[in-house]
KOLDRENGU-255010 format. One record per residue: x, y, z of N, C-alpha, C in turn. Coordinates in pm, whole numbers, plus 50000, padded with zeros to 5 digits. Layout:
N
XYZXYZXYZ
...
END
This chain:
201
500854988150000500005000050000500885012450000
500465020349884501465031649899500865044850026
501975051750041501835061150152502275074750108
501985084250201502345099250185503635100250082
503295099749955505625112449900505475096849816
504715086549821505145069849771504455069049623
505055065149478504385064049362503165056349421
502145062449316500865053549280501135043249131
500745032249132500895024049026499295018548967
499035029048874497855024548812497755016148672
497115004348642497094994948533495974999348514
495934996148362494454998248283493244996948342
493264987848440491684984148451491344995948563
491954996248661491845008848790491635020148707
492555027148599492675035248517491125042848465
490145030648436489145028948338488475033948466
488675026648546487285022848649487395035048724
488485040548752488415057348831487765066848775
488125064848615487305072148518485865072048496
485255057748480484105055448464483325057748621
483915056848720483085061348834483035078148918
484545082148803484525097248823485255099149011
486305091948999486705089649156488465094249134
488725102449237490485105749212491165093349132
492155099049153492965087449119493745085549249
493845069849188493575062349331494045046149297
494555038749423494365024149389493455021949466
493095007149530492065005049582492335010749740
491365019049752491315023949880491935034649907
493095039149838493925049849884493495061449733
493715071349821493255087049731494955097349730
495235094349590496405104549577496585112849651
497065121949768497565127049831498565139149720
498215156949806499155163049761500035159849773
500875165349701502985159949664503165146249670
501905135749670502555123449589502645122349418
503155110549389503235107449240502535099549214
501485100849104501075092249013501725088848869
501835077748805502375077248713501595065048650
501015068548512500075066048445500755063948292
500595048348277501235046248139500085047248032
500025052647935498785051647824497545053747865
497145061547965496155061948047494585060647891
495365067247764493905060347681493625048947620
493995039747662493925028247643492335023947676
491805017147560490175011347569489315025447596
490195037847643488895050447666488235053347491
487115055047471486305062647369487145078547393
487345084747242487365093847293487335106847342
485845104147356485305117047475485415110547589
485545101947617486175100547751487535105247799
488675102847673489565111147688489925119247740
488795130047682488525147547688488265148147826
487375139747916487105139248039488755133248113
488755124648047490715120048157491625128548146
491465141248055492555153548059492145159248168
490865163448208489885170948279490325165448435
490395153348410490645143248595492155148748598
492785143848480494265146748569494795160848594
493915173848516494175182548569493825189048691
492645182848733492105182948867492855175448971
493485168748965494405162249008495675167049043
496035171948918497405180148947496875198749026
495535198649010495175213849077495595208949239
494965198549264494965193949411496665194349471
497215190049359498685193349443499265178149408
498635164649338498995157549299500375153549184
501165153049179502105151849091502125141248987
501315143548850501095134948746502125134048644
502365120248628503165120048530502385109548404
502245113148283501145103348195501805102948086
501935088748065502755084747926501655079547797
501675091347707500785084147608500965083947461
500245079247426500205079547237498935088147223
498545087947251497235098747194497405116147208
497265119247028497015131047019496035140447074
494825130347076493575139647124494005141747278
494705131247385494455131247494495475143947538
496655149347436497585162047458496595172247417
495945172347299495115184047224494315189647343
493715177647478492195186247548493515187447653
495005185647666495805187347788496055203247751
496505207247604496825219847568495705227147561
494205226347546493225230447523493215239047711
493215227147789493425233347931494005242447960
495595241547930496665247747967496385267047902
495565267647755495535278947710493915283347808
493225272247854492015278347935492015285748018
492765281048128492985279348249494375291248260
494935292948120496375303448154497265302148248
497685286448215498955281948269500085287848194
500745288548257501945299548252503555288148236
504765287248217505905289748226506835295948317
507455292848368508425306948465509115315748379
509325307148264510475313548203510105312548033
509135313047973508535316947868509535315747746
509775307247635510755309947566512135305247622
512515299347738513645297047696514475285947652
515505282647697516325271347618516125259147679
515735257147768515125245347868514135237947776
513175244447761512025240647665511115228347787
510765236647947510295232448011509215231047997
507915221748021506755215848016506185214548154
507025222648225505595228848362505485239848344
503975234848385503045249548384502805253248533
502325263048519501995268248721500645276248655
499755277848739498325281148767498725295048825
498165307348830498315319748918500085327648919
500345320848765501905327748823501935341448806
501045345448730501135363548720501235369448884
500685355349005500965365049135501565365449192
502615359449098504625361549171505575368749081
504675370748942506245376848851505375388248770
504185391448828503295406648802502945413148918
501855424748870501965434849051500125438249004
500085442049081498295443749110497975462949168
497275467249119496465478249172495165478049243
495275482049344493885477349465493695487549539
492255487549573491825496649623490395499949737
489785505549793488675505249831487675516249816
486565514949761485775527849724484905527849819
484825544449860484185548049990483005556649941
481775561449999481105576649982480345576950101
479655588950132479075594150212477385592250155
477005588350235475135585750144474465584350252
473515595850276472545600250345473165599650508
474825607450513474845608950660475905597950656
475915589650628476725577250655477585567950587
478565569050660479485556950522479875544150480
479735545850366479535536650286480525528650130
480145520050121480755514350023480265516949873
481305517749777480235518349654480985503249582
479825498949551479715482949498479485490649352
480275479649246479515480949090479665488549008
481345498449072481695507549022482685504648898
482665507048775483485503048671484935512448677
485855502148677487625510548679488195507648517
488535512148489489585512948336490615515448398
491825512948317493125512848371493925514648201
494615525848180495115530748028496685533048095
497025532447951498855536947955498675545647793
498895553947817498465562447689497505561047616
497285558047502496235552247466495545538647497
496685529147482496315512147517495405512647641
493875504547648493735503847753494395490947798
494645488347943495375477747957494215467148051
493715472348116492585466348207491285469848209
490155463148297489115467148301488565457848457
488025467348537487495456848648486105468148710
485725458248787484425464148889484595461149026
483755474049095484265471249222483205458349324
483605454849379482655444449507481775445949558
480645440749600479615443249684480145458849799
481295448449853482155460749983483275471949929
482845477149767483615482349718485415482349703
485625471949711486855466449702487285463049514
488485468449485488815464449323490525457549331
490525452749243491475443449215492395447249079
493105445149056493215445748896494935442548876
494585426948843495945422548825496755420848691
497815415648707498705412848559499595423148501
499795432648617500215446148539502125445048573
503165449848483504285451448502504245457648607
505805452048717505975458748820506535472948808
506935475548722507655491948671507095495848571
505895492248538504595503348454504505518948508
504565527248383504645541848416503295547548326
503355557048393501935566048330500615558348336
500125553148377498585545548393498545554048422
496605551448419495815564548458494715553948450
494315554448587492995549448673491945556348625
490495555548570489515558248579488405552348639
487825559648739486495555048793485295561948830
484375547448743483145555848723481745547848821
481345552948863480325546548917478665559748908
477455553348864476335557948911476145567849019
475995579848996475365590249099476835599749161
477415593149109478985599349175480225605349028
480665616949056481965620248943482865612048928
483255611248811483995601748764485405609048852
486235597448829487325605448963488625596948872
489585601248862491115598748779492215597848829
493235588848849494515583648929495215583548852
496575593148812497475589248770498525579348872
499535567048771499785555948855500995551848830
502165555448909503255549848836503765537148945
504045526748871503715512648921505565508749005
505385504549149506665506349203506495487449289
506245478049194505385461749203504235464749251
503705461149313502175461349369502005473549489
500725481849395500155493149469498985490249544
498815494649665497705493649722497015516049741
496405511449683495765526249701495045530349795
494595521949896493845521050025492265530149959
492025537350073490175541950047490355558349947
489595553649807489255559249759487645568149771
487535582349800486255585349819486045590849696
484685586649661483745591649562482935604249598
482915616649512481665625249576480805624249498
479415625349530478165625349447478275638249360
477465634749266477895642149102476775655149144
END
């Protein structure tokens, strides 16, 4: 029985049957564990395949969990719905282009090698303060716009993916009943702009 960090050894028939019952991957009884290894020879073997399309789907869920997959196959279709993912989902590279010609991807890497603009929108409404939810932000560098976001129920905005040494942005925000209000932004990695107040128009 394998254990915590120990390969999983799956044969065709387990293979099928995890699939067809829609269950991790797994041998009998035991459930892949983050930072173990699975290693999966031809995993399309006997799959139809749109089932395939679904076993790209498991092992990327799999590898979301923290599972470490390794899958040896002949099938084109079963890489086509792996790359179909990878451009979905905007798995990333560390290192984009280089001579390695590495084949890991990472999930969320823009939130280690990009910077974010954030903020909180405030106003005054009838005496008391308040949040403004639903407020639309644009985000330009001369002409290019580069972003677009809305603010939160609790007026909170986000707006990621941006170079850490971006110059000249210019924040716009617009929300219902209130002046549009303008941030110039020169980007020093991730800005937090804390409480932005809105005045009614």
């Amino acid at each position: 029985m394998a254990g915590r960090g120990s390969p999983v050894d799956l044969d065709v028939g387990l293979q099928t049957a995890f699939l067809l019952v829609g269950c991790d991957l797994c041998e009998p009884g035991v459930v892949a564990e983050p930072g173990q290894l699975v290693y999966i020879e031809q995993p399309e073997i006997h799959l139809h395949p749109k089932a395939q399309i679904v076993l790209a789907e498991l092992l990327a869920d799999a590898a979301n969990r923290g599972v470490r997959v390794v899958a040896e196959t002949h099938s084109a279709l079963l890489l086509l719905a792996v790359q179909a993912l990878v451009a979905e989902q905007k798995l990333e590279h560390i290192q984009p282009g280089d001579t390695t010609r590495s084949r890991v991807h990472y999930r969320n890497l823009y939130r280690y090698t990009r910077a974010f603009v954030a903020g909180t929108l405030t106003c005054a409404r009838n005496g008391i303060e308040d949040c403004v939810a639903g407020a639309s932000l644009s985000l330009t560098q001369g002409a290019e716009r580069i972003a677009e976001a809305d603010s939160d129920d609790f007026g909170d905005f986000r707006i990621d993916g941006l170079l850490p040494q971006a110059r000249n942005l210019r924040l716009r925000i617009a929300a219902a009943g209130y002046r549009e209000q303008v941030l110039d932004i020169d980007m020093d990695n991730s800005r937090w702009l804390g409480e932005i107040r809105l005045a009614p128009a």
